[in-house]
C-alpha angles and dihedrals in degrees: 000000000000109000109265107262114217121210144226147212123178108197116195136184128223144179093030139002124243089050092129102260090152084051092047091049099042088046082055093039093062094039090063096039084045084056090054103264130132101243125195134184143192125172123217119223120197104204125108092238113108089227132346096253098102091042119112101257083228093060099033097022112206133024115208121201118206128202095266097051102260115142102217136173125274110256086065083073085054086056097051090039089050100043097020092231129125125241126210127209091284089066091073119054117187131187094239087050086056100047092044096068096041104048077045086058101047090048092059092046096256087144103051101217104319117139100256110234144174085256131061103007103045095035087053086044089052097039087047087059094043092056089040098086090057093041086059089042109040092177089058109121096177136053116178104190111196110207108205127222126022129295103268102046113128088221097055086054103093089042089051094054088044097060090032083064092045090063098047089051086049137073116265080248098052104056127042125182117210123184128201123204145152133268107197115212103215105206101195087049086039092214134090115249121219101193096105098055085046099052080038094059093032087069096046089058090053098063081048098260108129110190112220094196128040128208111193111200098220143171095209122028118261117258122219105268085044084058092046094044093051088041096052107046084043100043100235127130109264085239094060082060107100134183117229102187130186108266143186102260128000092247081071095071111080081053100055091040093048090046075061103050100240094138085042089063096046092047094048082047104052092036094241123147122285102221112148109255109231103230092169090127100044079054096056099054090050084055088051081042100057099035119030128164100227127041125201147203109212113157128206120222115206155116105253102044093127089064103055102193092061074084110026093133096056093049095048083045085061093045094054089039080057103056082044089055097035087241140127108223112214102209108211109199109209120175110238083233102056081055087058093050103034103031128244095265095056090050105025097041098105099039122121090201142342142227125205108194141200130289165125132265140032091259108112097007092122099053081050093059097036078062107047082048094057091046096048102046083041096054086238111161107251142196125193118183130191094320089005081067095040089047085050099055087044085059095053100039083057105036102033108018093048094236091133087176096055115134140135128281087233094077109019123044096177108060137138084216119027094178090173112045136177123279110264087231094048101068113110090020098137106160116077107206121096088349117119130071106300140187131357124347125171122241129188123225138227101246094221090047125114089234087054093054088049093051104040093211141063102229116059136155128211142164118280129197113171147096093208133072139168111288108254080216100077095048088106093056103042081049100078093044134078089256100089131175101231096167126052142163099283082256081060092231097114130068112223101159132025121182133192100223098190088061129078089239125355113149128155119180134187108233138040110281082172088079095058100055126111131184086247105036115038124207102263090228090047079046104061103026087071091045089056087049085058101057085044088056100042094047085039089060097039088057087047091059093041088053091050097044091050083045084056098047086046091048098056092037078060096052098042 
């Protein structure tokens, strides 16, 4: 029986970045799996950082932190959303990552003596991590591989002559190049023009890569003759020409490309099967999507809210606790700061619920308190989550325990109550790469919590990234009061989960329940927090009718 064949897809970008290339290859990735198909996926990142964990969100955006501890880009949220499958630290190749082992390598002689050179050692370094993936996973048929950054960037050079090479030293059927690229829609001239994904492609022929499919990024769907005319001058079939327009909502996205044939023109490439991929359910959450029967108002209190993908997964974990709820989430952006300098009740009065997330740094921290004060004393459904939690239990410790003094150890060293205290395996860490706790630990929960209702279990796992943690010294007090840990590390030294009992909904939790999310599987606390926004909303709007019913009889008591 002749050896399994796994095969390949590089997908590039060209023209500009931020075009949705991790979009595009996770929309293809579920076509193909839909189709039957075991689909893998790696993205390719072309800076020099070993892994985005110590990048500025608002340059990086996103760090997104797998199982196995790996701090990964962003886009790799996008694959397990998408497949609902979770990646592990070989689905994300860096430049630093690659360097590092060979430079490791020529120090300890592996070499033996050979001058040490872009090729062939790091493009057989880079082409060795791109086929690791389907050396773990034998049964793998696909392999979608994501290049970062745009044709033309001096850093993606070295990643587009490795995969160049692994097409040469494949069949025809078994690699296939798509490039994805934008078609501008130039309102004062009313047409698209298609010069850039020419000159794009143009330079990706150049370093020998012709694309045999092309996905043009529009604002308004190619006609035929612009088909024609981009085919042409790129040598592509018409038909391998697809349209990626701008649509609704990003689940959105495999339809559209599949209404355009897109998975059609890889599988008649690569010689797989043609059977029709059932997206009924996918089709079932854009319609909850697109007409739900609530709509809410949930800020979001941070310090990054002006760059949006420093918290993409917790945008697209709303999304997917709204089609559960048959709800639209209205996401209301607030700065941590504004909240410093207006008040929460200027900025927080017409919310049906609020989310503190994660991150790094004092700035802001007071905004974040001044609002989990107002929510909690206004029986606002709320949500902390890593330094959102810690910022919680701050809040209380002030506000209801009397400890007026109470902070974290992060920003302050020198404090009467550090409620929220360093990891003890954390001290002399000096380096800040790859160094906090990192990736899925198990927690156990309280059976009469709210978590634990959401759950529906008491042992649960879930995705850590921090180097604080509530100060086991405090436990007594907090004890006597309604903020209780119900979920803690199976030894019980470690604090996960912590619940205000005398409010509707209050949870903080420790780690990130964002990264766990999918379309068709919601988060249970994202789950139920917008639930509980629901019933805030709905009771908020029946008191407002009440009021206004009470306003009319009195106004009329007033005229007679």
């Amino acid at each position: 029986m002749p050896e399994k064949k796994t095969k390949y897809i590089f997908v590039t970008g060209g023209v500009v970045s931020a075009l949705g290339k991790g979009i595009a290859s996770s929309s293809l990735g579920i076509l193909l799996k839909k189709r039957g198909f075991k689909v893998n996926m790696i993205k390719c990142d072309p800076y020099i950082n070993v892994d985005p964990g110590t990048m500025n969100p608002f340059q990086h955006g996103e760090v997104f932190v797998l199982d196995d501890g790996s701090e990964t880009d962003l886009d790799l949220g996008h694959y397990e959303r998408f497949l609902d499958q979770s990646m592990t630290k070989n689905n994300n190749v860096t430049t630093g990552q690659v360097y590092h082992t060979v430079i490791t390598r020529e120090r300890r002689g592996d070499y033996l003596g050979a001058t040490v050179q872009v090729i062939p050692h790091i493009t057989e370094e880079i082409k060795s991590l791109i086929r690791r993936p389907a050396k773990d996973n034998p049964d793998t048929d696909v392999v979608i591989v994501e290049i970062g950054g745009t044709v033309g960037d001096i850093e993606s050079q070295p990643f587009l002559e490795a995969i160049r090479q692994m097409a040469l030293e494949s069949d025809p059927e078994n690699t296939l190049f798509i490039h994805l690229t934008l078609v501008p829609y130039i309102a004062t001239a009313g047409e698209v023009k298609t010069k850039p994904t020419q000159h794009s492609v143009k330079a990706l022929r150049e370093i020998g890569i012709q694309p045999r499919i092309l996905v043009c990024r529009t604002a308004k769907p190619l006609d035929e003759p612009i088909r024609n005319k981009i085919g042409l001058f790129c040598s592509v079939p018409a038909k391998h020409v697809i349209s990626a327009v701008d649509v609704e909502t990003i689940y959105e996205v495999p339809l559209k490309f599949h209404e355009e044939g897109l998975d059609r023109a890889v599988c008649d490439h690569l010689q797989l099967g043609n059977g029709e991929p059932d997206m009924s359910d996918w089709e079932e959450i854009i319609a909850k999507v697109k007409d739900p029967a609530h709509r809410l108002k949930i800020a979001i209190c941070g310090k990054y809210v002006h760059l949006k993908d420093a918290y993409k997964s917790i945008i697209e974990a709303f999304i997917h606790a709204g089609v559960e709820n048959n709800a639209r989430v209205d996401l209301i952006w607030v700065s941590s700061e504004d909240i410093k300098k207006s008040g929460a009740t200027k900025l927080l009065s017409d919310i049906d619920g609020l989310l503190i997330p994660g991150g790094f740094g004092e700035r802001g921290v007071e905004g974040k308190i001044e609002s989990i004060r107002f929510v909690r004393e206004n029986k606002i459904p709320f949500l902390g989550i890593c330094l959102g939690m810690q910022c919680a239990v701050i809040e209380y410790a002030r506000n209801v325990c009397g400890l007026k003094d109470a902070h974290s150890y992060e920003f302050y060293a020198e404090l009467k109550h550090p409620v929220i205290h360093l990891m003890a395996d954390q001290e002399g860490v000096t380096n800040l790469g790859g160094t906090m706790r990192l990736g899925a630990y198990p927690a156990k929960l309280d059976p009469y919590s709210k978590s634990y209702r959401a759950y529906g279990c008491e042992d649960i796992s879930e995705r850590h990234r921090h180097r604080y943690e509530f100060n086991n010294a405090y436990r007594d007090l907090f004890a006597d009061t309604t903020m209780k840990p119900v979920g803690v590390s199976p030894d019980g030294r470690l604090v996960e989960i912590v619940e205000v009992t005398d409010h509707p909904w209050f949870v903080g939790v420790q780690f990130h329940p964002e990264l766990k999310s999918r379309p068709t599987r919601a988060h249970p606390l994202f789950r139920d927090f917008v639930a509980a926004a629901v019933i805030y909303h709905t009771g908020k709007k029946e008191a407002d009718k009440s009021s206004d019913k009470n306003s009319d009889i009195q106004s009329r008591q007033n005229v007679s």
